[in-house]
C-alpha positions in Angstrom: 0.0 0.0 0.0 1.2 3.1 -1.0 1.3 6.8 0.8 -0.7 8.8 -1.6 1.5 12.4 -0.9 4.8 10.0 -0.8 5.5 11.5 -3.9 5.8 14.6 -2.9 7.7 13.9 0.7 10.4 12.1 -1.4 10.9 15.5 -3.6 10.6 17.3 -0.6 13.5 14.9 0.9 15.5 15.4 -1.9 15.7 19.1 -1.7 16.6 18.5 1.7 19.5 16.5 1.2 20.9 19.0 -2.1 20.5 21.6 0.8 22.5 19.9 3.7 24.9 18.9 1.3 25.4 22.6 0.4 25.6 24.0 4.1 28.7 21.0 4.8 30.1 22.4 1.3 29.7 26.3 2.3 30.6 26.0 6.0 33.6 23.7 5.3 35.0 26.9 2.7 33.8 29.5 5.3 36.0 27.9 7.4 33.0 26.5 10.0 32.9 23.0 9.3 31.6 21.9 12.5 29.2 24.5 12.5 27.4 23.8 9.6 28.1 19.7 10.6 26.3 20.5 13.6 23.0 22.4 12.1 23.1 19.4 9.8 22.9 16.5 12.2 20.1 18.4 14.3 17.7 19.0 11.4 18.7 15.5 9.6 17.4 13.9 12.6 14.3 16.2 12.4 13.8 14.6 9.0 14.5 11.0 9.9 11.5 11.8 12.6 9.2 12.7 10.5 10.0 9.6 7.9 9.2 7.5 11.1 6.1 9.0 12.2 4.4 9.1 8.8 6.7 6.1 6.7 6.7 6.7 2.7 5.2 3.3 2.4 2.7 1.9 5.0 4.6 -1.4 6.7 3.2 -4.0 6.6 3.7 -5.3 10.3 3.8 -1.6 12.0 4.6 -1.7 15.2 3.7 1.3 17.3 6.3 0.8 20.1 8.6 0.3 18.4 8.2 3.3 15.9 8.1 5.2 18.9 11.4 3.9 20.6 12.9 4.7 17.1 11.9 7.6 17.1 13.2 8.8 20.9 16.9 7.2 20.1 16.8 9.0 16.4 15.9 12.2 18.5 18.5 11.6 21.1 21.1 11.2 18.6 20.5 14.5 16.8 20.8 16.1 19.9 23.6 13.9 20.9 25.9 14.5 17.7 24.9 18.1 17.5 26.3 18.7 20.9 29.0 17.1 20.3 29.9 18.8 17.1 28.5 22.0 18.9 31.5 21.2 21.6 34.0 20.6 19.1 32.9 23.9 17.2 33.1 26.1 20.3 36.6 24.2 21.5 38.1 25.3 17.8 37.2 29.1 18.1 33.9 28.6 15.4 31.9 30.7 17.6 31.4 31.3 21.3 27.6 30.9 21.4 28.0 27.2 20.8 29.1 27.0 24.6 25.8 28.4 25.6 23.7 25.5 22.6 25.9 22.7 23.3 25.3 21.8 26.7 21.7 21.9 26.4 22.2 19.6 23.4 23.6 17.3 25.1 21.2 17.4 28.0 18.2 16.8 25.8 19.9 14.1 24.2 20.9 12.5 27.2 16.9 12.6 28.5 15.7 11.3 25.6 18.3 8.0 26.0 17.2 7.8 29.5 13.3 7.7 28.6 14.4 5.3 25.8 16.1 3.2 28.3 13.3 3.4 30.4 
């Protein structure tokens, strides 16, 4: 069974990835690689969420829980590796604001693994 606007979410996905690709390629010549790495992983995780929460293609065996664990470790990870690359960013002199971002990264990622876990 097919998703009748799948269509249009897989142009829409598309244009997202041609866009992420051109932030890495921009930030990495503007000398802000981590920067643009870490707005990259935060919203490619939003993506991947929204992929989980309405599929492209119905499954055929859809499993509610476990959608919904998926989709607490996919957020946890964006927040996770955005912090991370948020840390590394403010360590390397990309910006000082990422001092203020990253630790609350890293704290919603780390709430989300501990309701996961839970």
């Amino acid at each position: 069974m097919r998703n009748p606007g799948s269509g249009m979410r897989s142009f829409w996905l598309t244009l997202f990835a041609l866009g992420a690709a051109t932030v890495l390629v921009f930030g990495w010549q503007d000398g802000v690689p981590f920067t643009a790495a870490a707005f990259v992983v935060f919203f490619v995780s939003r993506v991947w969420r929204s992929v989980i929460k309405r599929p492209l293609s119905a499954p055929r065996h859809d499993n509610p829980l476990r959608r919904a664990n998926r989709f607490i470790v996919v957020t946890a990870g964006g927040y996770l590796g955005a912090g991370a690359l948020a840390c590394v960013a403010a360590v390397t002199g990309e910006g000082q604001e990422w001092l203020y971002v990253a630790p609350f990264f890293l704290v919603m990622g780390a709430v989300n693994l501990y309701v996961a876990m839970r």
